[in-house]
N, C-alpha and C positions, 0 to 999 in steps of 0.2 A: 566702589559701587556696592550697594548694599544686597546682601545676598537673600531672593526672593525662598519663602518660605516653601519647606518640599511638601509635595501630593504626595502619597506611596500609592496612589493610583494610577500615577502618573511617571512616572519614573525614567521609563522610554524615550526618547524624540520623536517618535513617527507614534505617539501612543497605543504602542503595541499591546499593551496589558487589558486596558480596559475594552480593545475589541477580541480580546482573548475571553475573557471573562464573560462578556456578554453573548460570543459563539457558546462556552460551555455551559451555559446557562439555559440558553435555547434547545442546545440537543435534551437536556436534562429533562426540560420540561416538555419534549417531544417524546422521547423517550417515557416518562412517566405516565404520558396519554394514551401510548400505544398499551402499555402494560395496563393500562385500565382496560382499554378497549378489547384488549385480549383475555382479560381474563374474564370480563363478563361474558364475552361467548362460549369461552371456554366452561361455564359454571352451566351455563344454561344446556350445555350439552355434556354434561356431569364428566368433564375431561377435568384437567390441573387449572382449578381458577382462586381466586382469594379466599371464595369461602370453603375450599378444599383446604388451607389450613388448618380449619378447626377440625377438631377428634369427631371417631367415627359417632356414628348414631349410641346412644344409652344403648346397655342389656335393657335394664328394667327403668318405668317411667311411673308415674303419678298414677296410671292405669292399669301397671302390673298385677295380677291376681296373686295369690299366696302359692295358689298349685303351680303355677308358672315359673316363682322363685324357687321354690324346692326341688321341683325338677332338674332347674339349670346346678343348682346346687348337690342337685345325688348323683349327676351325673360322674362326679370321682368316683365313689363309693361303687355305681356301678361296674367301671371299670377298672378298678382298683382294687383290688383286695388285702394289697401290703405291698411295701417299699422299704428300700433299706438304702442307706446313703454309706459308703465304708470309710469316706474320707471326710469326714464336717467336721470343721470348725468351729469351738464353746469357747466363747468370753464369757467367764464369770463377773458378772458387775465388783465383787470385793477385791477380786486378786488382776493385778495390771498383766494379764499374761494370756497367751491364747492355747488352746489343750486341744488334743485330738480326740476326734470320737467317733463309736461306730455308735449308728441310730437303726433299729429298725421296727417294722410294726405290723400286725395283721389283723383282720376282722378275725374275733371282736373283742378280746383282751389282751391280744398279745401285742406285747411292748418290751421296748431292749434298748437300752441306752447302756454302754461302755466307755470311761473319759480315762483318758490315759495321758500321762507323761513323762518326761526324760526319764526317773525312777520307776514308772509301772502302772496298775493300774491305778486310779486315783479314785472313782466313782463307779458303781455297777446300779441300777436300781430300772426297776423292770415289772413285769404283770406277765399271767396266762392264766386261761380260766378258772382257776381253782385260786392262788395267789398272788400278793402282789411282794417286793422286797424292794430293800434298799443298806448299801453299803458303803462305807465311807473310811479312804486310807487314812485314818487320823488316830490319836490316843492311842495306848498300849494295849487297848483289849483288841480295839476294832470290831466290834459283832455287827452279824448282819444280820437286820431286822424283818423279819415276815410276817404276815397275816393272810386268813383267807378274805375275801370281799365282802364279806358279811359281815365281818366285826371291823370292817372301815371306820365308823364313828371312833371305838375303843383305839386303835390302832392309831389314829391321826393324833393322836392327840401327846403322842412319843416323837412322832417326826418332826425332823428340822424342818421341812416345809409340809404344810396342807396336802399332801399329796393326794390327788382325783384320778385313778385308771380310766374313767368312764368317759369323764370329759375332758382328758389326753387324746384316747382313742376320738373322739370327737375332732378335735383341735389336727390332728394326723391326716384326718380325712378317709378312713376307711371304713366306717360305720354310717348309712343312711341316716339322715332326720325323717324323724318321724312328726310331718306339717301338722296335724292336729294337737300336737302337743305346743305350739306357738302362736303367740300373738305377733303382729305385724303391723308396723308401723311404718309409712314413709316419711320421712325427714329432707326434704327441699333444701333448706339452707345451705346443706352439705351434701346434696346428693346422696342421701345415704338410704337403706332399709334397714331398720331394727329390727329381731329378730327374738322375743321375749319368752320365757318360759319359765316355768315355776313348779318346782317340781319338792316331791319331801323322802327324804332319805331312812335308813330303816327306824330311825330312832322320831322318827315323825316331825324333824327339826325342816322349815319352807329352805330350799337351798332355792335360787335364780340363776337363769342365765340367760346372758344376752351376745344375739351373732350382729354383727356388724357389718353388713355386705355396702360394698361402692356398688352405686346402681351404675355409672357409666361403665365399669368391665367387669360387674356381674363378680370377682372373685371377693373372699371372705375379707376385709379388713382386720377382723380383731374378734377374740372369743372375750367373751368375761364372765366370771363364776362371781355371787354375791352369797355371802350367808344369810341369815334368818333377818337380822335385822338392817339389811340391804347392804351389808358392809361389804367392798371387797377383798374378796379372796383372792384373786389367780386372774389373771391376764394371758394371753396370747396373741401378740401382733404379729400378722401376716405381711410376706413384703417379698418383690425378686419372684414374680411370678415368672413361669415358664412351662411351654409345651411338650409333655414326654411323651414316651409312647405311640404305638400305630394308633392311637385312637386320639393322640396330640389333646390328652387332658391336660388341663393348666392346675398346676402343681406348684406351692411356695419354694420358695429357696432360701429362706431366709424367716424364720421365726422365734421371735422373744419373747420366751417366757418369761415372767416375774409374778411374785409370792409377797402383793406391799405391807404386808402386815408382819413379813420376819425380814424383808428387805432383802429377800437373795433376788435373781435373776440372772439367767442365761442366754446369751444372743447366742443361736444356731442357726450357720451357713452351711447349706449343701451342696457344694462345687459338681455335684452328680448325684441321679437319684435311679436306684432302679425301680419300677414297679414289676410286682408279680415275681419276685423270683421265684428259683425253681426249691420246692421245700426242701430236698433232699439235703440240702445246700444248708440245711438250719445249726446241724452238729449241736443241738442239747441248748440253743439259744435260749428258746421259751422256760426252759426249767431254773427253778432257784440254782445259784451258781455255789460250788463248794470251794468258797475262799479259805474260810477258817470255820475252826470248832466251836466257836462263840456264837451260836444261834439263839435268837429271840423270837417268840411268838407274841410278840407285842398286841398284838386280838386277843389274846386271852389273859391278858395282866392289865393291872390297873396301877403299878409304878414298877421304873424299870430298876435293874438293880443300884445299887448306891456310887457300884466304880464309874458306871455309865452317866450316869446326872452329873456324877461333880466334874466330865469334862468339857 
């Protein structure tokens, strides 16, 4: 007898399967009905419904005003007047390896970065209102380079990176914007507001900058600095936001800088942030640090010495 061809729907004798399938088919689509039905009352009475999964409402919308942006935007600065993180994490984009660093900052030039590793310190470079420096454990001279703020043009142009105190302290979040100094633009495509400025430095040379803010949560996306002839200088991506403090300001956790014109960059993570400590607490942070006897006043020269270049 020749053997009749198998159903695999059929399989059963009492065709058990296919009145399986079509019970779980049923509740499925009962089941799915209710979950309609429930969620539209649930929406209409702004309880857990479907279109409760979409994100909350925009900060800022097509409507937003400039004083409204800047507001939500000073509000760090307000309540912030310096942070310091003792435990953050630097990936140098060149070197495959992660360093430890103390970061800290205050209105309105003071800045403190220390990167350290297995052998010591590696990097110091820093700002207070009078100066800015920088240091670097490398070559046999090692000197550490200073300037005061004023001769920044002469001064930049020694450093490994473009270094900017002003628009650090900016990028930190402990200095006000000042909304008359910016144009403003909304950008739809990406939900975003640009934030435009155009400002000239002592040597009368146009520097730009532009802020980057997400309008659906209102925090900074990315700083960028432009030179004269719109190129850019200096980036800062914002990222890892978080609420600190009794006033639960929302605070980066995470930001990368990068320099695309010498190709450095540094990702910094801050596993913890304080704000406001207590100054006492400073011990000589803000002051040039006395590493070695090899000091530079790179503001007031115009080439550095010859053992320094050729490393």
């Amino acid at each position: 007898m020749d053997a009749s061809p198998v159903n695999l729907t059929t399989t059963s004798p009492n065709e058990t399967r296919p009145v399986l399938n079509r019970y779980w088919w049923s509740c499925l689509r009962t089941l799915f009905l209710l979950l309609l039905l429930y969620s539209a009352g649930c929406a209409t009475r702004g309880g857990f419904g479907l279109n409760n999964f979409h994100s909350r409402p925009p900060v800022f919308t097509f409507h937003s005003t400039k004083s409204e942006v800047f507001a939500h935007l000073n509000r760090t600065s307000q309540h912030v007047h310096g942070w310091r993180s003792l435990n953050c994490n630097v990936r140098p984009r060149q070197i495959p390896m992660k360093f430890n660093a103390i970061v800290a900052c205050e209105s309105s030039m003071k800045f403190r970065t220390i990167v350290s590793s297995i052998r010591g310190r590696e990097m110091d470079f820093g700002s207070n209102d009078q100066y800015f420096w920088f240091w670097a454990n490398e070559g046999s001279d090692k000197p550490l380079l200073y300037s005061l703020h004023q001769n920044l043009p002469t001064a930049q142009t020694h450093l490994p990176i473009p270094f900017n105190p002003e628009w650090l302290m900016e990028v930190m979040g402990v200095v006000p914007f000042d909304e008359s100094e910016f144009q403003m633009e909304y950008k739809p495509q990406d939900s975003t507001i640009n934030l435009v400025n155009a400002t000239s430095d002592s040597q009368g040379r146009t520097v730009y900058r532009r802020i980057i803010v997400d309008a659906q949560s209102g925090n900074i996306k990315k700083h960028e600095m432009y030179g004269a002839q719109q190129e850019l200088i200096a980036t800062a991506t914002m990222g890892n936001y978080k609420a600190v403090g009794p006033n639960q300001v929302n605070m980066p956790h995470q930001i990368y800088l990068e320099w695309p014109q010498t190709e450095m960059a540094f990702d910094l993570r801050f596993p913890a942030i304080q704000i406001n400590p207590d100054s006492s607490d400073n011990d000589g942070q803000w002051e040039i640090p006395r590493i070695t006897k090899n000091v530079i006043d790179i503001g007031s020269i115009r080439a550095l010495p010859a053992s320094f270049q050729q490393r």
